[in-house]
DSSP file (Angstrom, degrees, kcal/mol; ACC not computed):
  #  RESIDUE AA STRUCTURE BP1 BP2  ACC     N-H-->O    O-->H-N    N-H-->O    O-->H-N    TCO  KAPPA ALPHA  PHI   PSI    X-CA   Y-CA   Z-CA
    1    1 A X              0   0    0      0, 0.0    37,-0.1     0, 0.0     3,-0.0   0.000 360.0 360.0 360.0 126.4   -7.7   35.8  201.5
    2    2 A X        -     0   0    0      1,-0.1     2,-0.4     2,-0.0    37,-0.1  -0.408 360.0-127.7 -72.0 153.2   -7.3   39.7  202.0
    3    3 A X        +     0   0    0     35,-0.4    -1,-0.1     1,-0.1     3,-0.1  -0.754  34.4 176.6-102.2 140.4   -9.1   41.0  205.1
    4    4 A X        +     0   0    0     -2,-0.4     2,-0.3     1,-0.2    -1,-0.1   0.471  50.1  35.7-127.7  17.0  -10.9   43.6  203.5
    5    5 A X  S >> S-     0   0    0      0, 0.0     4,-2.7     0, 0.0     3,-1.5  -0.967  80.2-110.4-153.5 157.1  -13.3   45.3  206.4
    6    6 A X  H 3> S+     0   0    0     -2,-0.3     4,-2.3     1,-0.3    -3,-0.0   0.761 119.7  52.3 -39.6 -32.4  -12.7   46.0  210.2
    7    7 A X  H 3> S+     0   0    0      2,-0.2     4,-1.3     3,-0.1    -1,-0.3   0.781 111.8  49.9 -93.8 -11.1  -15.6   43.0  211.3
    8    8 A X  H <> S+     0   0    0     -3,-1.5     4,-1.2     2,-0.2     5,-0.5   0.721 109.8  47.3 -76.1 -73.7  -13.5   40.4  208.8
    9    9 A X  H  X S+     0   0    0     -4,-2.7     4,-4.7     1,-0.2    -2,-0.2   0.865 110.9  55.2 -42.5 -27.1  -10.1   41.5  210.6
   10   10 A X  H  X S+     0   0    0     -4,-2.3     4,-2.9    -5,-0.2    -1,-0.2   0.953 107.9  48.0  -6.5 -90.8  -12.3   40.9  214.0
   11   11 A X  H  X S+     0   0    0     -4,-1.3     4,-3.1     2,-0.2    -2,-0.2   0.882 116.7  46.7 -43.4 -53.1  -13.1   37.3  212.8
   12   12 A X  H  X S+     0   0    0     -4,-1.2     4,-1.4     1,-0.3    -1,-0.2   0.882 101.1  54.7 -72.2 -49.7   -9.5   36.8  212.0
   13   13 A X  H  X S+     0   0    0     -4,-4.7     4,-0.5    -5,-0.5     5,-0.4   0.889 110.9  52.8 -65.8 -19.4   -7.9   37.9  214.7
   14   14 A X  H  X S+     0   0    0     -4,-2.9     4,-3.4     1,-0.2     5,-0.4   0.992 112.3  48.1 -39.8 -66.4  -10.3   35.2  216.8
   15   15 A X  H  X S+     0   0    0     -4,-3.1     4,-1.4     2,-0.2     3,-0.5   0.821 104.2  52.6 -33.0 -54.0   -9.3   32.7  214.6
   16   16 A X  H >< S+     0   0    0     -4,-1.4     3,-3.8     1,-0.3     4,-0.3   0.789 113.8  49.7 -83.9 -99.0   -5.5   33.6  214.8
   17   17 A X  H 3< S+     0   0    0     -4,-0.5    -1,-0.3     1,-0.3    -2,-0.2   0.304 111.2  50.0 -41.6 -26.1   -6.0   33.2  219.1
   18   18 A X  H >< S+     0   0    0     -4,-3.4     3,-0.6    -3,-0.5    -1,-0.3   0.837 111.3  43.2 -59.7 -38.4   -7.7   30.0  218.7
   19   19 A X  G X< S+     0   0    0     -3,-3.8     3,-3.4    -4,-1.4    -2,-0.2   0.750  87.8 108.6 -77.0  -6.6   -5.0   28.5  216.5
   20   20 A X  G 3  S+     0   0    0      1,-0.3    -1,-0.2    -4,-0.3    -3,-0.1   0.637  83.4  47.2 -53.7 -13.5   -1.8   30.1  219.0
   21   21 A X  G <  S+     0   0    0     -3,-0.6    -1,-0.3    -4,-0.1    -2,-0.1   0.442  85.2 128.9-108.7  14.8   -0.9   27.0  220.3
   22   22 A X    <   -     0   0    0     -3,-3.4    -3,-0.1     6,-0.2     2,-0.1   0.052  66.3-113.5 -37.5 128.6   -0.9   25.0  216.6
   23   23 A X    >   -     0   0    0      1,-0.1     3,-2.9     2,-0.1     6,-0.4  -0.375  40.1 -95.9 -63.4 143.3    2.1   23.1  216.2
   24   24 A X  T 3  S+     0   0    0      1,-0.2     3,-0.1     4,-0.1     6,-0.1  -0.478 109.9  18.7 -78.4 152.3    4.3   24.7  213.2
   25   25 A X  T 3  S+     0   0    0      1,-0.2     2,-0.3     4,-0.2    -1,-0.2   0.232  91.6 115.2  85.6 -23.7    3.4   22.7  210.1
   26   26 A X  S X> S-     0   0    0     -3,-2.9     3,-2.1     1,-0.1     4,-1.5  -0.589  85.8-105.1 -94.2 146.4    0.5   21.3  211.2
   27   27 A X  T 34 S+     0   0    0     -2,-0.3     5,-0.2     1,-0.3    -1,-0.1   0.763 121.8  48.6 -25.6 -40.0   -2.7   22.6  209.0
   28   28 A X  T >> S+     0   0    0      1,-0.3     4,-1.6     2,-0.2     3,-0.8   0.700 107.4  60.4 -83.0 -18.4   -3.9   25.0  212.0
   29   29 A X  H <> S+     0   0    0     -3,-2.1     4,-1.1    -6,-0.4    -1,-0.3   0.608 104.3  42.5-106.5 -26.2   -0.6   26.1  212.1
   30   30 A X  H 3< S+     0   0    0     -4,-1.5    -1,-0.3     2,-0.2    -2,-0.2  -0.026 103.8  61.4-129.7  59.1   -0.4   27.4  208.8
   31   31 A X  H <>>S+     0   0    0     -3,-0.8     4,-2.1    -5,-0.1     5,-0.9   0.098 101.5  56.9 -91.9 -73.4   -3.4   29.0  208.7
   32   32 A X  H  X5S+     0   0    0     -4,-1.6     4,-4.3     1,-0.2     5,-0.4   0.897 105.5  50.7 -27.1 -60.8   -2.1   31.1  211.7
   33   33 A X  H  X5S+     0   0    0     -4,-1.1     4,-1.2     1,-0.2    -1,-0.2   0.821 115.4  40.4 -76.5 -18.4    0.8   32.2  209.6
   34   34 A X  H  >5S+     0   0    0      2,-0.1     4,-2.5     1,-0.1     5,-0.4   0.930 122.6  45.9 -77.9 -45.1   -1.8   33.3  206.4
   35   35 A X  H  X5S+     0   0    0     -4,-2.1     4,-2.3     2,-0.2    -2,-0.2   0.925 112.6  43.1 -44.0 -47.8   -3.9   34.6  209.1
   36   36 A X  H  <<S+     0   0    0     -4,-4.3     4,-0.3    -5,-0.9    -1,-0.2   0.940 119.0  54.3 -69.7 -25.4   -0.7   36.5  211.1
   37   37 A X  H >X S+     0   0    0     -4,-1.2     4,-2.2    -5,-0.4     3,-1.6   0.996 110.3  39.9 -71.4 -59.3    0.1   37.5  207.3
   38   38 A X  H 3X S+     0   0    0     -4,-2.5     4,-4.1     1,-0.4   -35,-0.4   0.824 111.6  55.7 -41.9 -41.7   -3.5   39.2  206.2
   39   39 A X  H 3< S+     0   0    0     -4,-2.3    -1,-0.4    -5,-0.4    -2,-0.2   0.233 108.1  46.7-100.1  24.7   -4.0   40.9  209.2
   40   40 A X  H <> S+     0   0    0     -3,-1.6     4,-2.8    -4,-0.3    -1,-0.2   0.565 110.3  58.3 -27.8 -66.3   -0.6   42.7  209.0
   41   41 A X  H  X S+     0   0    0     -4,-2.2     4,-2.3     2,-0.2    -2,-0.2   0.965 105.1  42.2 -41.7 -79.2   -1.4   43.4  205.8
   42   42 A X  H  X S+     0   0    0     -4,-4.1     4,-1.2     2,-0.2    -1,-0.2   0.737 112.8  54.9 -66.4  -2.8   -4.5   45.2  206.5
   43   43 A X  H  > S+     0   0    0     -5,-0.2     4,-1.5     2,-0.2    -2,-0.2   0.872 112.3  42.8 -75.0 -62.8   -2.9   47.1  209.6
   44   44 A X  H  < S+     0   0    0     -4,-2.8     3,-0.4     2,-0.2    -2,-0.2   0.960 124.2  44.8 -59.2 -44.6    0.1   48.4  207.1
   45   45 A X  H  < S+     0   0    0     -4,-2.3     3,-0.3     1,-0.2    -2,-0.2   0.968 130.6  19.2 -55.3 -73.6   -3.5   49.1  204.4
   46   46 A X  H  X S+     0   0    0     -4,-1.2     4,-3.2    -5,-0.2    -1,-0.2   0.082  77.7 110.2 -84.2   0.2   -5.5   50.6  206.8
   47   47 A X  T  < S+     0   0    0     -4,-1.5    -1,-0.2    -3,-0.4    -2,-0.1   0.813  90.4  54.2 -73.6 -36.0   -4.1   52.2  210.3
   48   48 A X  T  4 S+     0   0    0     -3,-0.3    -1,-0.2    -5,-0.2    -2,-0.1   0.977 113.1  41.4 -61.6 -50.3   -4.9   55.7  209.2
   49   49 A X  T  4 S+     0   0    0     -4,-0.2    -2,-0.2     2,-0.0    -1,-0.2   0.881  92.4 117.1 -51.5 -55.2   -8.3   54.8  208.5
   50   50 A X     <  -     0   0    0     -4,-3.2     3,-0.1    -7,-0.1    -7,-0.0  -0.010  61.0-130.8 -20.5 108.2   -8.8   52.7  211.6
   51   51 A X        -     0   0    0      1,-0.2    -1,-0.1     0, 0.0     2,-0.1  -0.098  45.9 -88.1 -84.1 149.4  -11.3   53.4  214.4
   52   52 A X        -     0   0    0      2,-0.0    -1,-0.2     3,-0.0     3,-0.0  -0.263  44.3-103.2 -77.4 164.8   -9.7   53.3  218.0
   53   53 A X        -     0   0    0     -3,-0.1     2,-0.5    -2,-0.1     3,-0.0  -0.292  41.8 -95.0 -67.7 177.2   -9.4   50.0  220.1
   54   54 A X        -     0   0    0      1,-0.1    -1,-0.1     3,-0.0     3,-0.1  -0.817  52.1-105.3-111.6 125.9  -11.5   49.5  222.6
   55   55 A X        -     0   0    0     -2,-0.5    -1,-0.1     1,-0.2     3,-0.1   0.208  45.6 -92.8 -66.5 140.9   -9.4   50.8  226.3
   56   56 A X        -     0   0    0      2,-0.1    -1,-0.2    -3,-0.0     2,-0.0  -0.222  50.0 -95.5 -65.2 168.8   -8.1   48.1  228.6
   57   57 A X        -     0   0    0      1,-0.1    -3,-0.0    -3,-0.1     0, 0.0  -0.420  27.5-158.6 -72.6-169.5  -10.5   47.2  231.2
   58   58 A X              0   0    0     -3,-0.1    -1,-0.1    -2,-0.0    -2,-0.1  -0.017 360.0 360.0-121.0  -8.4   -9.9   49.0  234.5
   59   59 A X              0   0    0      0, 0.0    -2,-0.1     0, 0.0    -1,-0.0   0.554 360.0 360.0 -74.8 360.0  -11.8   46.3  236.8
């Protein structure tokens, strides 16, 4: 499913950092890989557009 606004690509990457340690193959595990695919996808769509990230902390 294409990620089509900044607070879906949000949501997505969470998802993708919940799934990181799915085993390849396994259901969570290729979800990651539509997930690592969409949100690729809407970086190559959208990086001009993009607002910046938010600066590491400093603490």
């Amino acid at each position: 499913m294409p990620i089509n606004s900044e607070q879906e690509l949000e949501q997505a990457v969470q998802e993708f950092q919940r799934l990181t340690d799915a085993p390849e193959g396994s259901e969570d595990g290729r979800r990651r890989s539509v997930l690592d695919a969409d949100i690729k996808a809407y970086y190559a769509r959208c990086a001009d557009t993009m607002r910046p990230g938010k600066p590491p902390s400093t603490n």
